[in-house]
C-alpha positions, 0 to 999 in steps of 0.5 A: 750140936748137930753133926758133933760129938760120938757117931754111935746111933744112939748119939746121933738119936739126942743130937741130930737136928740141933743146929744152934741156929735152929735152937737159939741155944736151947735144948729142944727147936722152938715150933715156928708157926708160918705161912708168909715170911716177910723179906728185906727187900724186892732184892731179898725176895729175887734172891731167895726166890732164885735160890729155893735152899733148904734151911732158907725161910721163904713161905710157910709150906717150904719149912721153918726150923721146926721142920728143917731140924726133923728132916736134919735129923732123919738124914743124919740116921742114914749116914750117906743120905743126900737129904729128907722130905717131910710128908703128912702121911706115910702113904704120902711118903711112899706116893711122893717117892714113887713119883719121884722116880716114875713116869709113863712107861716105866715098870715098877717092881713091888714086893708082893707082902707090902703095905697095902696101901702101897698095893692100892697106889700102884693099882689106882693112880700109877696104873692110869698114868701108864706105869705098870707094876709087876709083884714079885715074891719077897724071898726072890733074893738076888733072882730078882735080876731075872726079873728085870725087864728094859722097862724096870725102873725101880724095885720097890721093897718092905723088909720084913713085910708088916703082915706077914713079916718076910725078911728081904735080902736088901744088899742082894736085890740092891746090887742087883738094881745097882748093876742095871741102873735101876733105883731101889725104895724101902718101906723101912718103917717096922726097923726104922734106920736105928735097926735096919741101915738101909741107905748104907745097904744099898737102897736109894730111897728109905721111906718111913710112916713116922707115925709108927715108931719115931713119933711113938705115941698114937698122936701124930700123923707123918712120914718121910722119905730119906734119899741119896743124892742122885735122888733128893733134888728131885723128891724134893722137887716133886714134893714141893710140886705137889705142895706137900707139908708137915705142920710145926706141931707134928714135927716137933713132936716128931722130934720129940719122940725121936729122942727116945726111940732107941730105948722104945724100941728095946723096949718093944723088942724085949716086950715083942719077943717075950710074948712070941715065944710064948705064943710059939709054944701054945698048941693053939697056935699054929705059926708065929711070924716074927723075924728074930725066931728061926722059922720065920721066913728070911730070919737068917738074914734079919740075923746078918742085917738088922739091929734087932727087932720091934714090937710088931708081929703075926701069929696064925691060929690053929684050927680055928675060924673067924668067929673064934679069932673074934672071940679072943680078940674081942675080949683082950683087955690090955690090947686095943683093936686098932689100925697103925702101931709103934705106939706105948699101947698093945695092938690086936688087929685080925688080918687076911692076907691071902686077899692081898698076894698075887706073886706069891700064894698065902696059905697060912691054915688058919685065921691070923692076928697081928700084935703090936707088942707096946711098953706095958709089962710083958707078962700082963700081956701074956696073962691077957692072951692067955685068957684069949686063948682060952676062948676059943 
């Protein structure tokens, strides 16, 4: 099944990653549960030994079918990648990458909205080995050519940033690392490849926290990075190295939750949208950070680039403080106050990002609330809300 059949995203949702040799000719890959794989014979094993071929069963940590069919069909979403590596995290996934493609001595150029934790792996561990990370403002744009320096090796980027949802020009900052020999990364995980192509945008490596939205139920903990195939043999490389491994459980219900991505994510686009613009008309607010409304930063080029657009934005208060920030989220009976999102229940978490900027100045004039809009009834949400903001 896998590779057959239409070439529209939707399609390659409900068939990638089903080889009839994985399957054995049922629907769904079996979850295979392995750690030593037995050979033939000491030839087979000299052989297999030598070889270390993607889809060739050798010792549990390097895969089975469960996870090959994953990682196949996280490939087949980016037509023009090379191959995926599975990780049991995203933030594994952005240090696998990372790593990959960085060594003592060497710049990385980091997007100044990113994932904290990514912020956090730059100043913690590639800092002491010797590599040094300069921030830049999301909105550089093909400038950030004049950023570069002998020592740049890679730009790292996060369109829209999950905080405060800065939209990057990624063809643009793509051709310009292009020209200079320098690779490109993506935390691609708020579009997911279904909305945001980014191999087929330029970028290098596309890092997803499959925790999000491809898993799309609270329950599993994954990531992966996507890579071309200048990069790929040494991710995988790096990642075997490091002994990185996804249990079969979690893959298969990865996988399963790849099938119906493409209506989720309608779905919490629909949901998303419907409550920002709402939000957007509340005097009590004061912005509403959501790449498909106008005034959101770089929304022209959401327009050009993306898709469409998930469930997950920021909305800052106006004349408000912490305490009455607390009040309205405190009281929220359909959101829950919780780290993550891309799952079926609605997210409020109170975020401060001015602490995490450092190229670019954060004034956002009041306290800020991050949503992750899920599948519940859009208009319960806003009657929730609603009451919330009648709190303050």
């Amino acid at each position: 099944m896998s590779g057959q059949g239409g070439d529209r995203p939707l399609t390659r949702l409900a068939g990638a990653g089903r080889r009839p040799e994985w399957t054995g000719g049922v629907v769904n890959p079996p979850v295979w549960r392995a750690s030593t794989i037995l050979f033939d014979d000491c030839a087979d094993l000299d052989a297999k030994s030598s070889r270390n071929r993607d889809g060739e069963l050798y010792y549990g940590r390097r895969g089975t079918p469960t996870q090959w069919a994953l990682a196949d069909a996280l490939t087949e979403l980016e037509p023009g990648a090379a191959g995926t590596m599975l990780y049991p995290s995203g933030v594994a996934a952005v240090a696998g990458a990372l790593l990959s493609v960085l060594k003592p001595g060497d710049e990385l150029l980091l997007v100044d909205s990113c994932y904290q934790p990514t912020r956090a792996f730059a100043q913690n561990i590639l800092a002491p080995m010797g590599v040094a990370t300069r921030f830049y403002d999301p909105l550089v744009g093909a400038g950030i050519a004049e950023l570069f320096t002998d020592k740049t090796r890679a730009v790292f980027m996060e369109s829209p940033g999950s905080l405060t949802f800065e939209v990057q020009d990624v063809p643009a900052i793509c051709a310009a690392a292009r020209a200079r020999g320098i690779v490109t990364l993506i935390d691609n995980t708020w579009a997911t490849p279904l909305l945001l192509p980014a191999i087929a945008l330029g970028v290098d490596l596309s890092i997803i926290a499959c925790t999000k939205y491809i898993v799309g139920h609270s329950d599993v903990m994954l990531g992966s990075v996507t890579a071309t195939a200048p990069y790929y043999k040494r991710l995988r490389m790096v990642a075997q190295s490091l002994g990185q491994h996804v249990g079969p459980d979690d893959a298969w219900l990865a996988l399963r939750g790849l099938r119906t991505l493409g209506v989720r994510l309608r779905q919490h686009q629909e949901g998303g949208l419907a409550v920002a613009q709402w939000l957007a008309t509340r005097p009590e607010v004061a912005r509403v950070l959501h790449p498909a409304l106008p005034d959101c930063p770089g929304h022209d080029l959401w327009r050009r680039d993306f898709g469409g657009a998930s469930g997950l934005f920021s909305f800052v208060l106006r004349d408000a403080d912490a305490a009455a920030r607390a009040r309205l989220i405190d009281g929220l009976a359909l959101f829950g106050i919780g780290f993550s999102w891309g799952g079926y229940e609605s997210l409020a978490l109170p975020v401060d990002p001015a602490p995490l900027r450092s190229a670019v100045r954060w004034e956002a004039g009041g306290p800020a609330v991050r949503l992750h809009i899920g599948l519940e009834d859009p208009a319960d949400l806003i009657a929730d809300l609603d009451a919330g903001l009648r709190r303050l």
